[in-house]
C-alpha positions as CSV (number, residue, x, y, z in Angstrom):
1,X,9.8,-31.5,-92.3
2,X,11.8,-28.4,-91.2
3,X,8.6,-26.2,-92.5
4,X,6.5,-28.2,-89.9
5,X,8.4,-26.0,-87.2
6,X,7.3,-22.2,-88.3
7,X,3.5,-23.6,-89.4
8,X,3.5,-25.0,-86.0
9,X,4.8,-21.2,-84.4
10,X,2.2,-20.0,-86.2
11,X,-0.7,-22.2,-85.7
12,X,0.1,-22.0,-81.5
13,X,0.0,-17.8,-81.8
14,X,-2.0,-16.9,-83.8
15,X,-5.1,-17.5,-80.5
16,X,-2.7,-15.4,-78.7
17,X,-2.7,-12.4,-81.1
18,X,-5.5,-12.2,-81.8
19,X,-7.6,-12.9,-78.8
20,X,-4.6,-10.3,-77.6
21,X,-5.5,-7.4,-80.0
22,X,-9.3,-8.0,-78.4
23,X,-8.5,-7.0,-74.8
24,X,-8.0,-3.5,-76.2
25,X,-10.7,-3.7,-78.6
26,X,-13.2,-5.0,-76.2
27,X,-11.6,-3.6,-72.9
28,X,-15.2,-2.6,-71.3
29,X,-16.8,-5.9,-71.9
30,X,-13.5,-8.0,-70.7
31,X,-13.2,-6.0,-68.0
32,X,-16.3,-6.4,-66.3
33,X,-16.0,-10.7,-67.2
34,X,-12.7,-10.3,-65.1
35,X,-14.6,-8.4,-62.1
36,X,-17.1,-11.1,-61.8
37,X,-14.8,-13.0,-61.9
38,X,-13.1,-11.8,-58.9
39,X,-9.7,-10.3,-61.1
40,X,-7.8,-8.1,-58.6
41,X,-7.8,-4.8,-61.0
42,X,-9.7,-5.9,-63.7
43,X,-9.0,-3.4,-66.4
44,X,-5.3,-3.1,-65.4
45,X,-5.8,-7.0,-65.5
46,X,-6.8,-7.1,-69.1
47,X,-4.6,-5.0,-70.1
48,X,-1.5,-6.0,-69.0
49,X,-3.0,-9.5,-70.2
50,X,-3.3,-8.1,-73.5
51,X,-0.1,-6.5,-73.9
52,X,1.2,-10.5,-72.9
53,X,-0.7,-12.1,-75.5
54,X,0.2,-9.9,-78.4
55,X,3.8,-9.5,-76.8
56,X,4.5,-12.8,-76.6
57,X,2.3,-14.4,-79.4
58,X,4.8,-12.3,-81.7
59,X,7.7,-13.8,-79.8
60,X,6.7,-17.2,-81.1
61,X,5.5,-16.5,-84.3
62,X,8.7,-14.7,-85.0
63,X,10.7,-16.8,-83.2
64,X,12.6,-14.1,-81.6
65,X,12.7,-14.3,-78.0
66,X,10.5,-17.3,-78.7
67,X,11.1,-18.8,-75.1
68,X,10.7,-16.1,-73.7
69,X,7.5,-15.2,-74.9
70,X,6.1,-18.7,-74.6
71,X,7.1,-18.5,-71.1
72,X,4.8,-15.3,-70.4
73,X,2.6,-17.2,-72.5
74,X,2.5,-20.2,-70.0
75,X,2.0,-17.5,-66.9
76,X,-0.9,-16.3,-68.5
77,X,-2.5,-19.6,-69.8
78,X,-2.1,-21.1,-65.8
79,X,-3.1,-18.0,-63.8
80,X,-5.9,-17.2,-66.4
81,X,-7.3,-20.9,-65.8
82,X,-7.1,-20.4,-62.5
83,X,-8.4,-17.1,-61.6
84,X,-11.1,-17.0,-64.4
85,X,-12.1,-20.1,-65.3
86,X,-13.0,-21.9,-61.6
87,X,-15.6,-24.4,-62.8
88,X,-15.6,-25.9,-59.1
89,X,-17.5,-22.8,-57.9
90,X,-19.8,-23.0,-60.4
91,X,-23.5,-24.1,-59.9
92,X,-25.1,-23.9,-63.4
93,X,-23.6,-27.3,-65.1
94,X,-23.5,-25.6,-68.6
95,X,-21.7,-22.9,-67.4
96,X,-19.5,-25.2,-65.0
97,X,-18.6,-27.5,-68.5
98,X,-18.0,-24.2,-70.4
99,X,-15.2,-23.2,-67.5
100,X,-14.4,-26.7,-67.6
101,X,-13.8,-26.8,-71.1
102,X,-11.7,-23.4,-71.4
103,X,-9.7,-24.3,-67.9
104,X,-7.8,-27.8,-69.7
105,X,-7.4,-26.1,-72.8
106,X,-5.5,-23.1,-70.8
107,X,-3.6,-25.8,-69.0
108,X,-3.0,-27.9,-72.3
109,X,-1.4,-24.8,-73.9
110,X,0.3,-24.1,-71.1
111,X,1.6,-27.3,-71.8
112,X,2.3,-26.5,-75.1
113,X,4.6,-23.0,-75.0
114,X,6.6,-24.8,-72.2
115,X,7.5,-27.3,-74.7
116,X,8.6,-24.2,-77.0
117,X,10.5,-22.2,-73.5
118,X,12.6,-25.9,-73.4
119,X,13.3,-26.7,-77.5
120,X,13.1,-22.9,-78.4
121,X,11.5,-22.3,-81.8
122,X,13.4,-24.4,-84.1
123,X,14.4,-24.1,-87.7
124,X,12.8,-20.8,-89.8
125,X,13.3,-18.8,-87.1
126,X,14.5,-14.9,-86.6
127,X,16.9,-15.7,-83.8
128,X,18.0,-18.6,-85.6
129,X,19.0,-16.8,-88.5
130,X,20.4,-14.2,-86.3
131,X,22.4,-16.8,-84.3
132,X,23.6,-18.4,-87.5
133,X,24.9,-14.7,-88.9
134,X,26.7,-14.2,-85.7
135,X,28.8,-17.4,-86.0
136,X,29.7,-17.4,-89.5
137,X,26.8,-18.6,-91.4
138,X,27.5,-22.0,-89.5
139,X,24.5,-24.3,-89.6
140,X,23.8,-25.8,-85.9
141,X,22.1,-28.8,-86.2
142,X,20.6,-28.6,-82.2
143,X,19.1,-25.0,-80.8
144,X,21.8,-23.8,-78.0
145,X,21.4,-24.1,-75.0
């Protein structure tokens, strides 16, 4: 069951890396999606959102700094949906589903690394293991707090 914890890490980040590494790769093209969308500064926008994603995507996979990183992960998810994906403004009903669509899931991930900011990364972890070298090789059977 423990390996359920690090499949997990990795199955939440991997969206985050990824779609991370393409706000440098596709910087024009996401750029000008953030200024219609209304994105004060777009480009610095997707870049500093892209630095996030890969930043703290790693955090969690690695588990180092795991709350941390799911907790930039969270800002992002929640001011993303809310800047970008405003379905209530939009008048084309495909496009207002699509928003729709993308909005909950930023919000249900959201959901998601705040669960990982409040029970930290669990076992299989790099802070973990780092944690259990600085006390001794003691096994802790609950994450500090």
């Amino acid at each position: 069951m423990g390996l359920l914890a690090p499949l997990g890490r990795l199955l939440f980040s991997v969206i985050f890396i990824t779609s991370g590494l393409n706000h440098f790769f596709q910087l024009q093209a996401l750029t000008a999606y953030a200024q219609a969308s209304g994105v004060p500064d777009p480009r610095l926008a997707v870049l500093v959102s892209g630095g996030v994603l890969v930043v703290g995507g790693l955090c969690v996979l690695l588990g180092v700094f795991a709350r941390l990183g799911a907790a930039m992960l969270a800002v992002f998810l929640l001011a993303s949906a809310f800047m970008v994906h405003h379905f209530w403004r939009m008048e084309d009903p495909v496009q207002a589903q699509n928003n729709l669509i993308h909005f909950m899931k930023n919000l249900s991930m959201a959901g998601g690394a705040l669960l990982i900011v409040y029970f930290g990364p669990g076992p299989f972890s790099l802070s973990r293991k780092k944690r259990e070298t600085s006390l001794g090789g003691m096994k802790l059977g609950a994450p500090l707090r």
